[in-house]
C-alpha positions as CSV (number, residue, x, y, z in Angstrom):
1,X,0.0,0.0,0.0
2,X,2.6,2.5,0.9
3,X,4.6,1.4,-2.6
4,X,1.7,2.6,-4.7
5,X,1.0,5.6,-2.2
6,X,4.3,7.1,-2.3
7,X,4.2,5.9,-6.6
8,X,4.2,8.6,-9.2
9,X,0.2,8.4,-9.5
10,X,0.0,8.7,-5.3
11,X,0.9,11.5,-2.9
12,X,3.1,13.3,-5.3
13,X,0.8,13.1,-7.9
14,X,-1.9,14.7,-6.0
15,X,0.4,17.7,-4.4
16,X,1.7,18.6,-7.8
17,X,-2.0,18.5,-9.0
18,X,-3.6,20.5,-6.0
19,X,-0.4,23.1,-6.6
20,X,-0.5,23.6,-10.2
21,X,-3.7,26.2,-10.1
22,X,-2.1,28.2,-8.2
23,X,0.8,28.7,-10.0
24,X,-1.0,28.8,-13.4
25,X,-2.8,31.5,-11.6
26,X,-0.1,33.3,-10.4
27,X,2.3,33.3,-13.9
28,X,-0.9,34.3,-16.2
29,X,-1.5,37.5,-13.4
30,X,2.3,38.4,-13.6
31,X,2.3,37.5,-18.2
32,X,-0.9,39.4,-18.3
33,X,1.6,42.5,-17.3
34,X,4.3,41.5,-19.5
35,X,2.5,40.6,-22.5
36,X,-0.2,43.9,-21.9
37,X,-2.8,41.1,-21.6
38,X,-1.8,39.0,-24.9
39,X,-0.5,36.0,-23.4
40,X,-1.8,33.4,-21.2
41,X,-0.5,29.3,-20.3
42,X,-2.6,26.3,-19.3
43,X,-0.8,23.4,-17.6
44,X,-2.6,20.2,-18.7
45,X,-2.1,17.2,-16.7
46,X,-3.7,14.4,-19.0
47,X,-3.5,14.0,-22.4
48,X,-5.0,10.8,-24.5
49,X,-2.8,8.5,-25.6
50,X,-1.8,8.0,-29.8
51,X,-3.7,4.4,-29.5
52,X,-7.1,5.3,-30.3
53,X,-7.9,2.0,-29.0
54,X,-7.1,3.3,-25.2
55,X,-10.0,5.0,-23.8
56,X,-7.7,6.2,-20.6
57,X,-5.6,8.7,-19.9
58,X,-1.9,9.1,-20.0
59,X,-0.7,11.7,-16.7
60,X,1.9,14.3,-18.4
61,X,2.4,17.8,-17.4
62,X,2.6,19.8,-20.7
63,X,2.5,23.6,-20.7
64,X,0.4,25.3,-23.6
65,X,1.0,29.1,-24.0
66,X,-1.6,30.7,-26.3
67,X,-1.7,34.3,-27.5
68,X,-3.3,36.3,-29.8
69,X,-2.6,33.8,-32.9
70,X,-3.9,31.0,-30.3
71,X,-2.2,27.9,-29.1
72,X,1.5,27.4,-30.1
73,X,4.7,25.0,-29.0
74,X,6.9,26.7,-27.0
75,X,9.7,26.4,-29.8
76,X,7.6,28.9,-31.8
77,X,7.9,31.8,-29.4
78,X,10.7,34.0,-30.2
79,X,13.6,34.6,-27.1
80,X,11.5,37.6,-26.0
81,X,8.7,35.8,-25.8
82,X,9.9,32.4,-23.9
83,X,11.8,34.9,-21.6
84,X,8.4,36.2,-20.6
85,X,6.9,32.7,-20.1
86,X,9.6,31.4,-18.1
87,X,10.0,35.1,-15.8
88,X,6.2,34.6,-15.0
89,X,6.4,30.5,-15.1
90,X,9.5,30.9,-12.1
91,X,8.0,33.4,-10.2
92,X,4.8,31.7,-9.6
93,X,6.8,28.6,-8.8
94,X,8.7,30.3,-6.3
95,X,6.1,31.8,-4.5
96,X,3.6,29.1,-4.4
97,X,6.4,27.1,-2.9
98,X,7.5,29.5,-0.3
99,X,4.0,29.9,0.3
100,X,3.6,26.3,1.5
101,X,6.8,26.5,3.5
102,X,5.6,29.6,5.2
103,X,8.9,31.4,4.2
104,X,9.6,34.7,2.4
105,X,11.3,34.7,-0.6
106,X,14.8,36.9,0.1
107,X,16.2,37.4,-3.3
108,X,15.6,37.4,-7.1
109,X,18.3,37.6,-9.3
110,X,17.8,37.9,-12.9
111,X,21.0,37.3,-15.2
112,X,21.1,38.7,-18.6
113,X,17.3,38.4,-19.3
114,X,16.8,42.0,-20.9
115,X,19.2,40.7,-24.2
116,X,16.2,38.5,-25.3
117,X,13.9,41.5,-25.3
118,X,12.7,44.5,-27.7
119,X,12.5,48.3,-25.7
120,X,8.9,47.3,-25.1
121,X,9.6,44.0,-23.5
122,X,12.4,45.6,-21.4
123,X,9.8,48.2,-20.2
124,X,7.7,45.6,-19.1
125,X,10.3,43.5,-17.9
126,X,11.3,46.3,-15.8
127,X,7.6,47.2,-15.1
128,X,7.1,43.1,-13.9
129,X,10.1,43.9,-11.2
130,X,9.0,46.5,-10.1
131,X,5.5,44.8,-9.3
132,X,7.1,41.8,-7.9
133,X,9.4,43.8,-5.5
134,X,7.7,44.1,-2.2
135,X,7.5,40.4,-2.4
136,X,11.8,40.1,-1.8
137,X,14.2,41.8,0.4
138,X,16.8,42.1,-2.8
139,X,16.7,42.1,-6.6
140,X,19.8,41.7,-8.6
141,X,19.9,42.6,-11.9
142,X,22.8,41.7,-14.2
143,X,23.2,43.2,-17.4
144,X,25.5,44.7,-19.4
145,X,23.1,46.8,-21.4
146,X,23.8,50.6,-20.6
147,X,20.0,51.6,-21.0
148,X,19.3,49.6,-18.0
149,X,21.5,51.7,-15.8
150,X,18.7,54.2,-14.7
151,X,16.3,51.7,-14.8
152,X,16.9,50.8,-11.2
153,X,17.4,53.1,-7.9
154,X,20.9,51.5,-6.9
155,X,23.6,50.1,-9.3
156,X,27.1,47.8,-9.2
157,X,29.2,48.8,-11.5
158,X,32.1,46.2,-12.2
159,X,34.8,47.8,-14.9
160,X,37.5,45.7,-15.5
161,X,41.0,47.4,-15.2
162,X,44.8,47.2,-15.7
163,X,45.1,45.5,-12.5
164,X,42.1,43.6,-12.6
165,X,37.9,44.7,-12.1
166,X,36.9,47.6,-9.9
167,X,33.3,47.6,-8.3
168,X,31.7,51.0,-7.4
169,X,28.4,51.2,-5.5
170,X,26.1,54.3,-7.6
């Protein structure tokens, strides 16, 4: 009893499955910001199998993004796009899981995510941070795109010298 209750169709199953609206909740709030409303995912946990003969269904966990030209594989979003997916995807994640534990999340550090993006999708990367802030004690931002710089109230700045990188609080 406690092989098939501890299986991948017993308790695991079931917290994954009791989690997942929440996070789908969660990411489509924060990717309704980022995408001005033209984005959305589903997670679908069942999906029938290619034997037409089966009348069951197979358990997967399969993410389907839609947005304004509907339903498309993930591979069809451009890096902009997937960026957003997997900002809002990450955060919901995080604090559905913190959530549970009772625990604050302390930091978020994004690492080169503005390359991916146009100037609008910066903006509303920035825009999402901004949002998400009160929710951690510290954000780092790494970048090495010089438009950012104002973007945010305090900055690093690492220069790399003769005698090796200098770091300067602004």
């Amino acid at each position: 009893k406690l092989e098939r209750a501890f299986g991948k169709n017993g308790v695991p199953a079931l917290l994954i499955e009791q989690a997942l609206p929440e996070i789908e909740e969660k990411a489509n709030a924060l990717l309704d910001r980022l995408s001005n409303g033209q984005m959305s995912i589903r997670f679908v946990t069942q999906s029938e199998y290619k034997d037409a003969k089966r009348d069951d269904m197979k358990e997967t966990l399969d993410i389907q993004i839609s947005d304004s030209a509907g339903v498309r594989d993930y591979e069809m979003y451009s890096g902009g796009e997937a960026f957003r997916v997997n900002f809002a995807i990450r955060i919901a994640l995080s604090q559905t899981l913190s959530g549970r534990k009772g625990a604050r999340l302390q930091t978020l550090i994004i690492d080169e995510g503005f390359g991916s993006q146009d100037a609008l999708g910066r903006q509303r990367l920035i825009e999402a941070i901004n949002q998400v802030r009160g929710d951690f004690a510290k954000i780092l931002v790494i970048t090495h795109l010089e438009s950012l710089r104002d973007a945010f109230p305090s900055q690093i700045l690492v220069e790399k010298g003769e005698r090796g990188s200098e770091v300067r609080v602004i």
